[in-house]
N, C-alpha and C positions, 0 to 999 in steps of 0.2 A: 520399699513401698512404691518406687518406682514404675514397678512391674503392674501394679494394681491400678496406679493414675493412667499406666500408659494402657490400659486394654480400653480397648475402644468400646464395649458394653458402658463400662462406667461413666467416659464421657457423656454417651449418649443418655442412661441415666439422669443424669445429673443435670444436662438442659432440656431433658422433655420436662423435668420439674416435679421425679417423681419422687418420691420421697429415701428413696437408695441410699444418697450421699447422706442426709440427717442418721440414717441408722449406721451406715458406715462411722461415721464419728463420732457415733457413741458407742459404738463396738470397740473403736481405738481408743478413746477415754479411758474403756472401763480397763482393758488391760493395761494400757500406761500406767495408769493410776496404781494397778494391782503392782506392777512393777518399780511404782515411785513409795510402795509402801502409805498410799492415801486412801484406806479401806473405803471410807466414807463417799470418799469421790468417786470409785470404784462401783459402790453400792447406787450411790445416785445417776451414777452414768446406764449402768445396766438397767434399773428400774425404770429410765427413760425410756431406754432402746425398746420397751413393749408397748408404748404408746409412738414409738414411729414403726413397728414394725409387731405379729402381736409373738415373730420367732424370737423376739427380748425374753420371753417366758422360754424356751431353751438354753438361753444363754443363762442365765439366773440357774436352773439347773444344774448347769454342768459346771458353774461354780460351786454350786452346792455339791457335787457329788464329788468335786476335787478337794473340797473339806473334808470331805466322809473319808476319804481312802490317804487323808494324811498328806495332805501339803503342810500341815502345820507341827509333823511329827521330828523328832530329832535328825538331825544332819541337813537340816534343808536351810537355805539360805534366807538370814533374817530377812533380807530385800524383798525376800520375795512371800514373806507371812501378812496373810489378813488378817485382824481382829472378826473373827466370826461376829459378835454382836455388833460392831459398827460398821460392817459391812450389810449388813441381815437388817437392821433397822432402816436404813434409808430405801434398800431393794425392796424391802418385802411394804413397807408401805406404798411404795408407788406402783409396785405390781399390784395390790389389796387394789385399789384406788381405781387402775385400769379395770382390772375385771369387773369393780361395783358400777364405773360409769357405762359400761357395754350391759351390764343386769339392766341398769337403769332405762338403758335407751332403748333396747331393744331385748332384754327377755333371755340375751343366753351373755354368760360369762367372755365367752370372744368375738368379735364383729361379725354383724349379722353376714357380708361376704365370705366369711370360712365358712360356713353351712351352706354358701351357694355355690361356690368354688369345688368342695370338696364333694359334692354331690353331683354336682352338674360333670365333672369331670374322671366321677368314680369311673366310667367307660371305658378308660384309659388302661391300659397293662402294665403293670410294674419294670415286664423287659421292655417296652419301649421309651420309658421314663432313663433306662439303664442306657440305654441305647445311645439317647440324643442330649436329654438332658443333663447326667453325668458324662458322661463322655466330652459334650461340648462344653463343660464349664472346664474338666481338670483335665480333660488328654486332648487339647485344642493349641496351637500354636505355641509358643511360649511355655503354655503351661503343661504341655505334652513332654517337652523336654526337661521338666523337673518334677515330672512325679516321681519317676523313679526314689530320688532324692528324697521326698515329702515321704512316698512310702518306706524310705527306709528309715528314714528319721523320727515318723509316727508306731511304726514297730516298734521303732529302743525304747518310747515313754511308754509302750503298752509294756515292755519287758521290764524297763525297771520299776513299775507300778507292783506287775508281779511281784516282784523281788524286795517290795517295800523300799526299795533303793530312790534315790533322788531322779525328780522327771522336770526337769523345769517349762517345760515346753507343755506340760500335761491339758493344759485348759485350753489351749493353742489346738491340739490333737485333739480333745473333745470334741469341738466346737464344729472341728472338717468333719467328724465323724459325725454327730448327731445332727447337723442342719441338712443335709441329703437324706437322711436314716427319716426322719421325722416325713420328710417329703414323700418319701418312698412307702411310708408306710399311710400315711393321711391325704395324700395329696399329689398322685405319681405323676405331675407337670410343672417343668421349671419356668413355664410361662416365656413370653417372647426376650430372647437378647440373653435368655435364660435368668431371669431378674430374682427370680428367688433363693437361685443359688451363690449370684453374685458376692453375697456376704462374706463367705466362707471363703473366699481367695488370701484376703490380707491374712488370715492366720495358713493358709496353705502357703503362702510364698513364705513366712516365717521360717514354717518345718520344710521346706525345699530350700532355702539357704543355709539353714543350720544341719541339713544335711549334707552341704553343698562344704561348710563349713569341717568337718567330720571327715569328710572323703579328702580332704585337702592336709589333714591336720595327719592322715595315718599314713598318707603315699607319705609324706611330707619327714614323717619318723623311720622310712625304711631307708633299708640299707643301701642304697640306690647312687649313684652318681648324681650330683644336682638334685636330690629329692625336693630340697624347695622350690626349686625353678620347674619342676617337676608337678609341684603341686599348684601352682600359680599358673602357669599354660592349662593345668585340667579346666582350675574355677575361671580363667579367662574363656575356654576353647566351650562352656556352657556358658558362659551372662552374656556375650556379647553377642552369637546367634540367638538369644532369649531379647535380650533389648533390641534387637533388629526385627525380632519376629512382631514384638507389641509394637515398633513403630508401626508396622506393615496394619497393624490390630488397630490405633488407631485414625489410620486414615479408614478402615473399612469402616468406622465407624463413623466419621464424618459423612463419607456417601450414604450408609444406611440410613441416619436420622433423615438425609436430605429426603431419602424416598419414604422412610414412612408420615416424614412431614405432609408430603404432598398426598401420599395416599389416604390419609386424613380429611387433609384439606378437600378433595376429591369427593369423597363420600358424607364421612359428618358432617365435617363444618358446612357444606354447600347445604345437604340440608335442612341441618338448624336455621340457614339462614330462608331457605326455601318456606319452611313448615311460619316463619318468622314474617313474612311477606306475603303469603298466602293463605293462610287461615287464620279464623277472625281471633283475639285475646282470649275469649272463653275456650278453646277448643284444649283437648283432652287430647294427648297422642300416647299410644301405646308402643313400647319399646324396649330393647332388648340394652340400648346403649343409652343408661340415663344421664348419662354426667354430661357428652358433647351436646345430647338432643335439647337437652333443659336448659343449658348454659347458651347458645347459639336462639334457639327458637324462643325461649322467657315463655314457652308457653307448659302448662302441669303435665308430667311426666306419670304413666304408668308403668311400673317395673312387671318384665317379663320373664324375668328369670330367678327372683329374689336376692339380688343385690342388695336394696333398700326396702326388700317386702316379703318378711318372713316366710310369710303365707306359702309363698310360690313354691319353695325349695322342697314342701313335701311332694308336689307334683312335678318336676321333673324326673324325665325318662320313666314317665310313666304311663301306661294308655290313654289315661283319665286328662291329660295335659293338655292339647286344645279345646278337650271342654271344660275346662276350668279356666282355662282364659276368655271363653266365648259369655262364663258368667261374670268373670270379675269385668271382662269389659262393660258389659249390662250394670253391675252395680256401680262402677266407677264412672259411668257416663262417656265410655273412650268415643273419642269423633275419628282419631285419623292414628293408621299402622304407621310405625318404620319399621323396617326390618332390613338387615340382610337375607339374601335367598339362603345362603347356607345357616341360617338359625330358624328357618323357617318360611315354609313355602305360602305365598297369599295368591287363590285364586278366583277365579268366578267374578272379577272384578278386573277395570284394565286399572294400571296407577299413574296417577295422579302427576307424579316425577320421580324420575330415573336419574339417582344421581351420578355414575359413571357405571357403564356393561362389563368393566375385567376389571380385575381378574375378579371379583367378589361385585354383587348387583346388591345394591342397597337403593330400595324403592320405597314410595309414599302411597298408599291407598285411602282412601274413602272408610271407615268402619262402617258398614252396612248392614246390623242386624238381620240374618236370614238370606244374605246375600252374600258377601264378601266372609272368604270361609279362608281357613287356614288347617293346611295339610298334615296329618301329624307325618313325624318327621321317617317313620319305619313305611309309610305310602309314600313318600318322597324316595326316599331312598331304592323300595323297587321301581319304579318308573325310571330314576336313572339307569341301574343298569337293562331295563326292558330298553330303553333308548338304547344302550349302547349293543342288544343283541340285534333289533333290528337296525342299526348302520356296518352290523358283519354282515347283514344278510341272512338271520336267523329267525323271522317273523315268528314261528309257531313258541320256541322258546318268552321269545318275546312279549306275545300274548296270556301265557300262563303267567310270566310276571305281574303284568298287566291287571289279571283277572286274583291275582293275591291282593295288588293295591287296593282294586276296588271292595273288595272281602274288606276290608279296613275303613277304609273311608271311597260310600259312593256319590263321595258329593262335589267331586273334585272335576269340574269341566276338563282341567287339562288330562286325568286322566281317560277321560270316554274320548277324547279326542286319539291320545295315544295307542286305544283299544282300536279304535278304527285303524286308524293307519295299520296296524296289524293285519288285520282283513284284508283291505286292500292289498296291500302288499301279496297276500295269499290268493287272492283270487275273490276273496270273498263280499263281493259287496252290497247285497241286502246288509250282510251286518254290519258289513262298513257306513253304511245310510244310517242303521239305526242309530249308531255310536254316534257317528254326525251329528244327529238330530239329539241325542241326550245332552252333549255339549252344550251346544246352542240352548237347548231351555235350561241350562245350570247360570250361562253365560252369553246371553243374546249379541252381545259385543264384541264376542271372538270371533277377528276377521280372519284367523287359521281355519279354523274350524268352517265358517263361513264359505270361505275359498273353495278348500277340500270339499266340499256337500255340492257346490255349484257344477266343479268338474267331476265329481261324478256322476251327476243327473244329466250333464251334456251327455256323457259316453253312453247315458244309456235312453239317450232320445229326446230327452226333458230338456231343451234349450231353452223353453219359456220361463 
């Protein structure tokens, strides 16, 4: 267990405050227990572990399904039999329990954040989830150097499952298997530090020593000179660059917290405190990050993404999506945006406060009915790369990007600003005036826009 305290994700875990470590140790409960022959404890630990985490409802599972294929069948080790009924009574009431209080409070059997999470992030591709997020949980430092191990050791319990033969390790194996499996198939993102796969370490360093265990025990039987000394240098010449690697794992994880401490601190917390100092107690702010914004500011929080508001999660990634915010601000009464720019672009308004320019701009606007407009995010997204045609020097490409944006949304100052430069760039500056001028009456305020329209008109006679 070592291996697991010593990965620096976990630390980091565990003092941002997030709920990781409570489900870790009811994940280790529930198998000790299984192991100490205390069904009951067993049952009560796993039935928790869905109300700190709602992948407990997996775990319960793959208990269940290790019943089904006969852990309790002849040849298996009385230590390791659970009482199905007194295991099944404590779990399955407090899983009943979980799912009736999330009916209760919100209308769907799992928290209403899996319907935002899993939508909001359907966009995602299963290879890229394979990519980073597997990969960085089990073929990452340390853990890289015993998979092999893990994978050998999780084949023998798929083989002896086969073979009806003893697996003791089998719920261990489950467990690596099915909490990726689930991810991959409902939810292809392991989130930052990769926090959702964290769980599934303590049973993979299990099957990676007991394989480690296995590989030591066969050198160990051959015919070899010094085989045991033989097999004692293998399992040294692996743990001990494995516990150098996770030391190395948890200083990076001391530095990381320190930085996203502060890039936090930077953005949220500054302006929760900001939104908290500056606008009056009544004020409504709309927002993508309900937890820092509400908590820092004390001021009523509208959810942007359905976190905490059901409603929302059918309109992401979907056309209909800034105008459905532009009404629920209307009926929610919102006075003031926060956003990050990458969750969504606010323009036709200057703001209010800019809580730090990099890497991510999280700003405060005015909600201005009819004024202050928000971009949907496939207009966003052409205007960057039209940005980045014309800084090659590709104006005319640049321009048809341009002319897709505003096909979408023409109500975006920054975009008729970005039209213009186009022309200009080309030669063309009647319509580089016109696009000027659209700017400007979206956004009378934009001193870009402004600027550009001045030094045009000088060039073309118009200094007054």
């Amino acid at each position: 267990m070592l291996l697991v305290a010593f990965d620096g994700r976990v630390g980091l875990l565990a003092v941002s405050g997030m709920e990781t470590s409570l489900f870790l140790l009811l994940l280790a409960m529930a198998f000790q227990a299984r192991l100490a022959e205390r069904p009951a404890l067993a049952g009560a630990a796993a039935g928790l572990s869905a109300w700190a985490r709602p992948e407990g409802l997996i775990l319960l599972g793959v208990f269940a399904l290790d019943g089904l294929l006969g852990r309790l069948g002849p040849g298996r080790p009385a230590g390791t039999r659970l009482s199905g009924l007194r295991f099944g009574l404590p779990a399955g009431l407090l899983a009943s329990a979980f799912l009736g209080f999330n009916l209760a409070l919100g209308g769907t059997l799992l928290p209403g954040t899996f319907a935002a999470k899993t939508t909001y992030y359907a966009v995602l591709g299963r290879s890229g989830f394979l990519a980073t997020g597997l990969a960085a949980t089990f073929a990452s430092g340390a853990w890289l150097a015993l998979l092999p191990l893990a994978l050998a050791r999780l084949f023998a319990e798929a083989w002896q499952t086969l073979r009806g033969g003893p697996a003791p390790l089998r719920r261990e194996a489950g467990w690596v298997l099915a909490l990726p499996l689930a991810y991959a198939l409902l939810l292809p993102f392991a989130h930052r530090f990769e926090r959702y796969l964290v769980p599934a370490l303590p049973a993979f360093s299990v099957l990676a020593l007991a394989g480690l265990r296995d590989a030591a025990r066969w050198l160990a039987r051959r015919p070899l000179p010094r085989a045991g000394l033989a097999a004692r240098l293998l399992a040294g010449s692996l743990l001990l660059p494995a516990g150098l690697l996770q030391a190395g794992s948890a200083a990076r994880g001391d530095r990381d917290y320190r930085f996203f401490c502060a890039y936090h601190q930077a953005r949220h917390e500054r302006t929760g405190h900001w939104l908290a100092a500056h606008t009056p107690p009544d004020a409504v702010v709309a927002t993508h990050d309900v937890g820092a914004i509400a908590y820092y500011s004390r001021r009523r929080v509208v959810d942007l993404v359905g976190v905490v508001l059901p409603e929302a999660v059918a309109h992401l990634h979907r056309p209909d999506y800034t105008g459905y915010l532009e009404d629920l601000f209307r009926r929610e009464r919102v006075t003031h945006l926060a956003m990050l720019r990458s969750w969504g672009e606010v323009v036709n308004a200057a703001p209010l406060f800019v809580a730090d320019p990099a890497p991510e701009v999280m700003e405060v606007f005015a909600w201005l009915p009819g004024i202050t407009h928000l971009m949907p995010l496939e207009a966003s997204a052409l205007n960057a790369q039209a940005r980045a045609e014309l800084a090659s020097g590709r104006p005319d490409r640049a321009r048809a990007l341009v002319l897709r944006s505003l096909e979408l949304d023409a109500r975006s100052s920054r975009s008729w600003l970005l039209l213009g430069a186009t022309h200009e760039r080309s030669g063309g500056r009647a319509e580089a005036e016109r696009a000027y001028r659209q700017a400007l009456a979206l956004f009378p305020g934009d001193a870009e826009a402004r600027r550009r329209l001045a030094a045009l008109l000088a060039r073309k006679g118009g200094a007054d």
